[in-house]
C-alpha positions, 0 to 999 in steps of 0.5 A: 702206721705208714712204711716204705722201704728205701735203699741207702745210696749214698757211699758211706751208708749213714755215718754222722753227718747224713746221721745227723741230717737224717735225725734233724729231719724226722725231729720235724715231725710229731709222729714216732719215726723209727728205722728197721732194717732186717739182719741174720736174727730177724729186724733191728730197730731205731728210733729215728730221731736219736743220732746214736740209735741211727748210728748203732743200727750200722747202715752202710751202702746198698742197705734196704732200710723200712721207714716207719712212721706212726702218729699225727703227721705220719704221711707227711713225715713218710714222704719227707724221710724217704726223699732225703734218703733218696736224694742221697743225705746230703752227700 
């Protein structure tokens, strides 16, 4: 299992669009691929590759989010989701 933290910077947080791009991305890869972002009752999970899961996580700008890859490819998988997220999502 690989994990990085990563802030969202684009303006609009992850809204359907960089969602989408988001999900399409981490469905490239066999590894689980979830999203944890920490709120007042601990950590909040999302599976990565469901659009409604990114989208029930609420992330907005200026979120730190931990990407956290398991399985096969997870190294791969780490490195691609954090540079589309640091390249903005698209926006």
């Amino acid at each position: 299992m690989v994990r990085e933290n990563v802030i969202i910077k684009n303006p609009t947080g992850l809204h359907l669009r960089p969602a989408g791009l988001f999900c399409k991305t981490a469905m490239q890869f066999g590894c689980k691929v979830m999203i944890e972002k920490k709120v007042k009752a601990g950590v909040s999970s999302a599976n990565a590759k469901s659009v409604l899961s990114v989208l029930g996580a609420c992330i907005k700008s200026g979120d730190e989010i931990a990407i956290v890859c398991e399985g096969e490819d997870e190294e791969a998988a780490l490195e691609e989701m954090v540079r589309i997220v640091e390249d903005g999502l698209g926006e």
